[in-house]
C-alpha positions in Angstrom: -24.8 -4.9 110.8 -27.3 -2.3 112.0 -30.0 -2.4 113.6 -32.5 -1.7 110.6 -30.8 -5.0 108.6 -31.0 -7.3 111.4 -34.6 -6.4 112.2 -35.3 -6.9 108.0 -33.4 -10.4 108.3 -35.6 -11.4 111.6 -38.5 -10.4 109.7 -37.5 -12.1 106.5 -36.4 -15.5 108.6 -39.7 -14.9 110.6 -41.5 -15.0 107.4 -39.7 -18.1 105.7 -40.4 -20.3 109.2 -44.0 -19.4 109.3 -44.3 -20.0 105.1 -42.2 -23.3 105.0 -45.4 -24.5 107.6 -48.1 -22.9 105.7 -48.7 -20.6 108.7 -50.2 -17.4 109.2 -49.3 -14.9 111.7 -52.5 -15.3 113.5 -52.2 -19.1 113.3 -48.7 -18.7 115.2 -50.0 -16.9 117.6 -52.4 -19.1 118.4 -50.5 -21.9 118.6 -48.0 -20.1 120.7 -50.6 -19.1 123.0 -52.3 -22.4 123.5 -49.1 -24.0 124.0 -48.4 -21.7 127.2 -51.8 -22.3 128.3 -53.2 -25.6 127.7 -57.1 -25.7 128.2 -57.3 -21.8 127.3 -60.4 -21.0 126.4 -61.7 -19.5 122.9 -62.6 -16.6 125.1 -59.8 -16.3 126.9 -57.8 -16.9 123.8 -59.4 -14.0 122.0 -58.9 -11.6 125.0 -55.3 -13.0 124.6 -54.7 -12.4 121.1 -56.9 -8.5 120.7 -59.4 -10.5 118.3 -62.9 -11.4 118.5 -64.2 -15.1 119.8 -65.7 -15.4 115.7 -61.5 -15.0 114.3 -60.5 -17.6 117.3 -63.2 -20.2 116.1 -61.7 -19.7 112.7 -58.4 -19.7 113.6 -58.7 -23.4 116.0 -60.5 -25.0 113.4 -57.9 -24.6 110.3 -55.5 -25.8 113.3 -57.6 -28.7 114.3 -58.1 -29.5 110.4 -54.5 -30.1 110.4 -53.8 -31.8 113.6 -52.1 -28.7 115.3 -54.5 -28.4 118.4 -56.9 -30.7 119.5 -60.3 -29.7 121.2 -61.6 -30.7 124.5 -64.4 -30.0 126.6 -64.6 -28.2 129.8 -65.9 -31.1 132.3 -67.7 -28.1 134.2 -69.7 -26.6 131.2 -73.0 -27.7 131.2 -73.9 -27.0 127.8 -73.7 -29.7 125.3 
């Protein structure tokens, strides 16, 4: 099989994983992300993913909606 085919059949297999979980790209990502770094920050997750901290807020909380990720808070943050 060449190498154009197998790439189409990662894609395709790619594509049915993330569908069959009602995932998007972006949500993968994420979820990929935060599981290498637990406690990342939406920040630090933005910088991680090339998007801006607005698409990571969106992103977390469809993830959160479903139980994916849960949210903590930073015991040194201040702010409430």
């Amino acid at each position: 099989m060449g190498f154009l085919a197998t790439s189409r059949r990662v894609d395709e297999s790619y594509n049915e994983m993330l569908v069959g979980r009602e995932l998007s790209g972006g949500r993968f990502a994420a979820l990929l992300a935060v599981s290498e770094t637990p406690g990342i920050t939406p920040a630090h997750l933005a910088r991680e993913l090339d998007v801006k901290r607005s698409t990571v807020t969106g992103l977390i909380g469809g993830l959160v909606k479903r139980g994916l990720v849960v949210r903590g808070s930073d015991e040194a943050d201040r702010r409430v």
